[in-house]
C-alpha positions in Angstrom: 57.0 160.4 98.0 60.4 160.9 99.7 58.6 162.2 102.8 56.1 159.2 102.8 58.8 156.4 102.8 60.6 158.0 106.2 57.1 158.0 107.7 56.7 154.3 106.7 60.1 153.5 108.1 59.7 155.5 111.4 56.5 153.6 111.6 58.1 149.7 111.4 61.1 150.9 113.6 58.2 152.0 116.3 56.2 148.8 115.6 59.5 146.3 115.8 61.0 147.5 118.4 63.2 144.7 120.0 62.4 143.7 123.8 64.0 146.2 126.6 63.8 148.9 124.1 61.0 151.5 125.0 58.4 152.3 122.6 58.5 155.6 121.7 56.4 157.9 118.8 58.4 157.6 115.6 60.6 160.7 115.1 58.7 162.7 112.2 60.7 165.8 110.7 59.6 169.6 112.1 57.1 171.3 110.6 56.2 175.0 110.4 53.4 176.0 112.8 50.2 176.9 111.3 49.5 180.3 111.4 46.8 181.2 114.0 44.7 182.9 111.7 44.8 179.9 109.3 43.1 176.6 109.1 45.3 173.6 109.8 45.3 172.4 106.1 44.2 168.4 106.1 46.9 165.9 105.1 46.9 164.8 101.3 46.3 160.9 100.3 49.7 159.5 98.5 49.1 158.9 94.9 48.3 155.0 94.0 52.0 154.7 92.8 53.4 156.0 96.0 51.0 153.7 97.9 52.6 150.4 95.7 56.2 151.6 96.0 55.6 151.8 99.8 54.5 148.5 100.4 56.6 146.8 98.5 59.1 148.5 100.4 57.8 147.4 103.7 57.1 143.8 102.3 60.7 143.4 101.7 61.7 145.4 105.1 59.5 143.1 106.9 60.1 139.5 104.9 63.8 139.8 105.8 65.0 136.9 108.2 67.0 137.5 111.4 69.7 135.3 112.1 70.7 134.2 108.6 73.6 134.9 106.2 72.8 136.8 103.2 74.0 133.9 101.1 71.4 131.1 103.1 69.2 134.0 102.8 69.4 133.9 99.4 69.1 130.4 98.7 66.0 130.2 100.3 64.4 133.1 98.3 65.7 131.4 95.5 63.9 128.1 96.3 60.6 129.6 97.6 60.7 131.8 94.5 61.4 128.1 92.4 58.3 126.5 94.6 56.0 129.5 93.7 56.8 129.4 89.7 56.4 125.6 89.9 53.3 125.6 91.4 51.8 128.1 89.1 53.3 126.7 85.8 51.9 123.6 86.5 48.3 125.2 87.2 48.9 126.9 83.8 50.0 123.9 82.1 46.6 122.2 83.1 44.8 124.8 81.8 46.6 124.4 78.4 45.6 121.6 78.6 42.3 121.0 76.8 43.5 123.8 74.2 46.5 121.6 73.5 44.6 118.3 72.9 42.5 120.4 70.4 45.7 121.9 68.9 46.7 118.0 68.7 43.6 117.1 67.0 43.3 119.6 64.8 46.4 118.7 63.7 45.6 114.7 63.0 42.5 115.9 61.2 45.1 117.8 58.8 47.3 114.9 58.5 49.4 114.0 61.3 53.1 112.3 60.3 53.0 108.3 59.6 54.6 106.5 62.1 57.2 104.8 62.0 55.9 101.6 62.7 52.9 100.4 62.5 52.9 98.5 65.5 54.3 96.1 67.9 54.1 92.3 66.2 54.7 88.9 67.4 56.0 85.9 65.4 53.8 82.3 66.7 56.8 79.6 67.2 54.5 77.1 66.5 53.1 78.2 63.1 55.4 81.5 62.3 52.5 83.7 61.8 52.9 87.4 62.4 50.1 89.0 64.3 49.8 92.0 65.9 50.4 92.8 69.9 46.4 92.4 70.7 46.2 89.1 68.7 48.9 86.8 70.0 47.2 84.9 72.2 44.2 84.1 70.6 47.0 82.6 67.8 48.4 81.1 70.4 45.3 79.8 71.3 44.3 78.7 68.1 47.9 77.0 67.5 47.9 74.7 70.2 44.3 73.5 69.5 45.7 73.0 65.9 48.5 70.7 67.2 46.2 68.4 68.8 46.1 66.7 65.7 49.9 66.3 65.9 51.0 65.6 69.7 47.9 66.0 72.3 50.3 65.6 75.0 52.7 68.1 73.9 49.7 70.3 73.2 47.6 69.9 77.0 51.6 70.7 78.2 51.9 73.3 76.7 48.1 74.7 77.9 48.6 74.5 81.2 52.0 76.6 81.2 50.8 79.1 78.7 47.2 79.9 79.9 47.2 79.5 83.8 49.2 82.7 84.8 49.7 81.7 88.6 53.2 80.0 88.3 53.2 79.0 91.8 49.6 76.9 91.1 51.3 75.5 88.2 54.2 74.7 89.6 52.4 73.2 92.3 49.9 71.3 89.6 52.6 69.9 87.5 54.5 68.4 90.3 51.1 66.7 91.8 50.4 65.4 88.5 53.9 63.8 88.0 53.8 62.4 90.9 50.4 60.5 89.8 52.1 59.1 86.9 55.5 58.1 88.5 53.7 56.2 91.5 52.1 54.4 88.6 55.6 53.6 87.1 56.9 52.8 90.1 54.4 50.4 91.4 52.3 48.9 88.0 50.7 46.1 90.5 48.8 48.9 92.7 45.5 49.1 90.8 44.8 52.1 93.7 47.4 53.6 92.0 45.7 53.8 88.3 42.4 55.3 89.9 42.3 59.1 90.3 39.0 60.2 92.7 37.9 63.7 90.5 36.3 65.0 93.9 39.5 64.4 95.7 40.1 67.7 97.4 44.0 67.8 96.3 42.6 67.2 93.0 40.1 69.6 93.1 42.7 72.5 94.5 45.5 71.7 92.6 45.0 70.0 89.4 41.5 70.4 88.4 40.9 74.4 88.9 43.8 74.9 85.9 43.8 74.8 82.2 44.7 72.1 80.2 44.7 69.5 83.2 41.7 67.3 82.0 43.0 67.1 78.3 46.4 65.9 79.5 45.2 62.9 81.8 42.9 61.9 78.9 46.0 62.3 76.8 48.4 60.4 78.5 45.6 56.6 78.6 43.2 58.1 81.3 39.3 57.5 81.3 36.7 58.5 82.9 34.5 55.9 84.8 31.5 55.4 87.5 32.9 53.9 90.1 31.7 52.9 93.5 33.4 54.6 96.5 34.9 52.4 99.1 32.8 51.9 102.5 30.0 53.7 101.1 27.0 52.9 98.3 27.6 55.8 96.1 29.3 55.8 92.8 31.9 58.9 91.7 33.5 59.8 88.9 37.4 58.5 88.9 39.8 58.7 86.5 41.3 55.5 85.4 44.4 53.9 83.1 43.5 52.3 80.4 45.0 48.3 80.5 46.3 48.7 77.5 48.7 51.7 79.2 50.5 48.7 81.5 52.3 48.0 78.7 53.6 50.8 78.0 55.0 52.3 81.0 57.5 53.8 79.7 55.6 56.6 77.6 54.3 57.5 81.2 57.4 57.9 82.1 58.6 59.7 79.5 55.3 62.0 79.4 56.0 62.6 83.2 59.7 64.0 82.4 57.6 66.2 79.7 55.4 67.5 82.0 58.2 68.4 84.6 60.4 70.1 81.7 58.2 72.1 80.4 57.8 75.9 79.8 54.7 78.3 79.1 55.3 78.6 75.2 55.8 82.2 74.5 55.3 84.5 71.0 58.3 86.2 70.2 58.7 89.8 69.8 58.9 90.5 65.9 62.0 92.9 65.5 60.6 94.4 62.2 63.8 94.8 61.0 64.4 97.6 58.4 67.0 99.2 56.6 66.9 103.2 55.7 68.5 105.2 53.5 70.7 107.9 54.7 68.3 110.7 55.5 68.2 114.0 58.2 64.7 112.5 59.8 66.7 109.8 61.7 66.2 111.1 64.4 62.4 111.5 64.4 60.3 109.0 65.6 56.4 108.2 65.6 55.5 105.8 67.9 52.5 104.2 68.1 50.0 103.1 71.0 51.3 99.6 71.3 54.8 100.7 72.4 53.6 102.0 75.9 51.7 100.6 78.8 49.9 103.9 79.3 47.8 105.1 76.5 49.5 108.0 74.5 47.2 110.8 75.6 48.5 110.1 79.1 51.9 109.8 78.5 51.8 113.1 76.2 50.1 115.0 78.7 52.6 113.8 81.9 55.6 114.6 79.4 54.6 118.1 78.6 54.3 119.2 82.6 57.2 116.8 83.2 58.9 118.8 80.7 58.3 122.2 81.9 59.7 121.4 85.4 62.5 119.2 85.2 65.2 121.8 84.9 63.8 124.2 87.5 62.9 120.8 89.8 66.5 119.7 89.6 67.6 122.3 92.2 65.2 121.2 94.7 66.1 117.5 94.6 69.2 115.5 95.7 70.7 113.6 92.7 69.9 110.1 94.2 65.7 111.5 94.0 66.3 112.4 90.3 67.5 109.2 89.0 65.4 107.3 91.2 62.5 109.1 89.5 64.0 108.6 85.9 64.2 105.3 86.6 60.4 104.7 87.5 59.8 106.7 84.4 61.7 104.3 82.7 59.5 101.2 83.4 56.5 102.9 82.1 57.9 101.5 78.8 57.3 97.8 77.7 59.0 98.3 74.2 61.6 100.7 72.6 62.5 101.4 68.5 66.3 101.7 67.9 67.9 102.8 65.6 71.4 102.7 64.7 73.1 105.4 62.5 76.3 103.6 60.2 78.8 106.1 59.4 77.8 105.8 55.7 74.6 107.3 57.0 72.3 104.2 56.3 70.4 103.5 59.4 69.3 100.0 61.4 65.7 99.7 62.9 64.8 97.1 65.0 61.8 96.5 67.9 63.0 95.1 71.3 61.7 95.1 74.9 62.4 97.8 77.4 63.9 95.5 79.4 66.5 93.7 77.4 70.3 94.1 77.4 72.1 95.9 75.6 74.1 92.5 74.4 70.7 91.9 72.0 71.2 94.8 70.2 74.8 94.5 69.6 73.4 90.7 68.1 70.8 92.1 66.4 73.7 94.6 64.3 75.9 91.8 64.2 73.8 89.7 62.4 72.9 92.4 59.7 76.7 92.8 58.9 78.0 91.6 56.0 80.9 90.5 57.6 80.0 90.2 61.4 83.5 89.6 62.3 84.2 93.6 62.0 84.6 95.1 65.5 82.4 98.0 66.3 81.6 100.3 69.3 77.8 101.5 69.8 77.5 105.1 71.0 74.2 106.2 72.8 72.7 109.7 72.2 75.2 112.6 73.0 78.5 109.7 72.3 78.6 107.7 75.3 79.9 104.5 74.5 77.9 101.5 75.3 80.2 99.5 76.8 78.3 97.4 80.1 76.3 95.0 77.5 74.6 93.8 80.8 72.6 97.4 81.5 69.0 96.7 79.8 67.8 99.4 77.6 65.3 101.4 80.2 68.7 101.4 82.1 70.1 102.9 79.8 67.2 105.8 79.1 66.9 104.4 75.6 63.1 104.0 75.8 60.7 104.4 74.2 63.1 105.2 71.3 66.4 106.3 70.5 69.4 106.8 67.8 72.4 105.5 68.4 75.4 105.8 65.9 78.0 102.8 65.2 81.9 103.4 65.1 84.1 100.8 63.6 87.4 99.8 64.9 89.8 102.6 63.2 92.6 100.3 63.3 91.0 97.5 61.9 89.5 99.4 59.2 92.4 100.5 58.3 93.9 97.2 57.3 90.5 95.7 55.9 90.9 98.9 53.1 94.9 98.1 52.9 94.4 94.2 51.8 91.6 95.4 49.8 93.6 97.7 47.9 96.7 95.2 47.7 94.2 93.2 46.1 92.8 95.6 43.8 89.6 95.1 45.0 87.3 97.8 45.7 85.7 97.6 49.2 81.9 98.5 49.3 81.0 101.1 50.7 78.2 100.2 52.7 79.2 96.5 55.5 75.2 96.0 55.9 73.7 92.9 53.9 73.1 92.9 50.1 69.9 91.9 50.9 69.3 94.4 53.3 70.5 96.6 51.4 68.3 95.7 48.3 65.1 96.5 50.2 66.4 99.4 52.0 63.6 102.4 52.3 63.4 106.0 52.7 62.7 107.3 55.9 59.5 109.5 55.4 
């Protein structure tokens, strides 16, 4: 095989010779003439092993940049090696795949763990019912039209904020509509000024197109009437003020005010607030569907190749690509489920939006303490301190869920537990709410 390999070699050297140099035969080492008598013996085939060792050999001889260090060399070995291994893994990963998803399904069949909620839930501000994510606005719908009965202006108000989602046509309707009922105020005397024509192509663009709209003029003392058209001998539809609304001029003033301070009424995220006992689990979560805005099969799936390739990725990406990639990860989530671990080993669970500050979640602790005057430090997973209450929680990567651990002031703990033993009291052990505490649960 020896013998082979200096033939291969004296080969490339003929075959790469640089220009200017002359091409000769490659050197091959003597050999014994044949005898006369004999028959020149034909040349034996190199075994299959020889034949691999050989080319690898001349893959590498031939592969082997000119010009370069051996250290830029290397790194570019290193990084086509990386781009091969990625490629493949992730052509392995999608073929996996569909054995995965049966694994996974196989598995809920058996009994797959209970979440740990059951959902995302809203709270109605107008009635306080608690309904799930996919409900809320047919409550909402079904709460204004229930507070007809109460304030019809308040309610058509609140219809065309909550239900026409273009803010700049409802910005531009409310204005338009305001300024219908202040040129009344303004100028009583004007009958033109009480009539509304409903074909009226401002109308028809800007006020009658939205939600809401019709209900509030009828709300406010308008009617709807026949009335001739000026110049012409056809009758349209108009809206117009009721007589008895001259006398009150100042509810159309006041409803005009309304109109231009109001805001789309919104259901409010339901922070499910529960207490746990002290348990190993806390850092497990099951989430379900409602917490992302991709379904969870597609999420699972972009995890499990994101997974595979993050580390080895890393080297081929500047640090500025990485966290701009985490951060578009990041928004995928539209809610996250925090926990917070006391040192007692009881643990706080709330619901809150990707995308609020970290401030709410140092409120929403606050407000379970027993004495919420106790200073405290909130420390994200691996210890780092939360200290920029600004940074909103998909800043902070704690989405779609995360443990975070509380630490009290050491100094100010330390005189709480003096006084209370200079006054022979003795402190709780646990600063969370009695009532809290009371209907605090085991984390399954």
């Amino acid at each position: 095989m020896r013998k082979f390999f200096q033939e291969i070699k004296a080969d490339l050297k003929f075959r790469t010779a640089g220009p200017g140099q002359k091409l000769s035969e490659p050197s091959r080492p003597p050999r014994d003439k044949p005898k006369a008598e004999a028959a020149p013996r034909p040349r034996q085939a190199p075994t299959d092993e020889a034949q691999r060792a050989a080319a690898a050999a001349l893959a590498r001889l031939e592969v082997k940049p000119r010009g370069k260090t051996p250290s830029s060399s290397s790194q570019e070995a290193v990084k086509s090696q990386v781009r091969k291994e990625l490629m493949a893994e992730a052509a392995a990963g999608e073929k996996r795949l569909p054995m995965e998803e049966q694994e996974e399904e196989q598995q809920e069949e058996e009994g797959a763990a209970a979440p740990s909620v059951s959902g995302v839930y809203f709270t109605c501000p107008l009635t306080g019912a608690v309904v799930r994510k996919d409900q809320k606005e047919k409550q909402l719908r079904e709460a204004i039209q229930a507070y007809f009965s109460v304030d019809p202006v308040a309610a058509s108000i609140m219809e065309i904020q909550t239900f026409n989602k273009d803010r700049e046509k409802v910005r531009a309707c409310v204005e338009t509509m305001a300024k219908y009922l202040d040129n009344i105020y303004l100028h009583p005397e004007e009958e033109k000024y009480r009539k509304i024509k409903l074909q009226n192509k401002v109308f028809q663009e800007r006020i009658s197109c939205l939600e809401g709209t019709h209900k509030f003029f009828q709300a406010v003392g308008f009617e709807t009437k026949m009335l001739p058209v000026p110049g012409q001998e056809t009758t349209e539809d108009f809206y117009v003020l009721k007589e008895e609304m001259l006398g009150r001029l100042e509810e159309l003033k006041e409803h005009k005010e309304q109109l231009l301070g109001s805001e789309p009424l919104r259901a409010q995220l339901h922070r499910q607030l529960t207490v746990f006992r002290p348990s190993p689990a806390a850092a497990r979560f099951e989430l379900p569907h409602d917490f992302f805005s991709l379904t969870a099969e597609e999420l699972r799936r972009e995890q499990r190749l994101r997974t595979e390739a993050v580390e080895k990725a890393a080297m081929l990406r500047t640090r500025a690509m990485r966290e701009k990639e985490e951060q578009r990860e990041m928004r995928k989530y539209n809610y996250t489920l925090l926990r917070v671990r006391f040192p007692d080993g009881y643990i706080l669970q709330g619901t809150f939006y990707a995308r609020e500050s970290v401030s709410v979640l140092y409120n929403f602790v606050r407000e379970a303490l027993r004495d919420d005057w106790l200073p405290f430090e909130l420390l994200g997973p691996g210890g780092l301190k939360l200290t920029d209450e600004n940074l909103a929680f998909n800043e902070c990567g704690l989405v779609p869920s995360a443990l975070l651990s509380l630490a009290w002031d050491a100094a100010v703990m330390a005189d709480v537990e003096a006084a209370a033993a200079a006054e022979q009291e003795q402190d709780q052990h646990c600063h969370l709410k009695p009532e809290l505490l009371d209907g605090a649960r085991t984390l399954s």
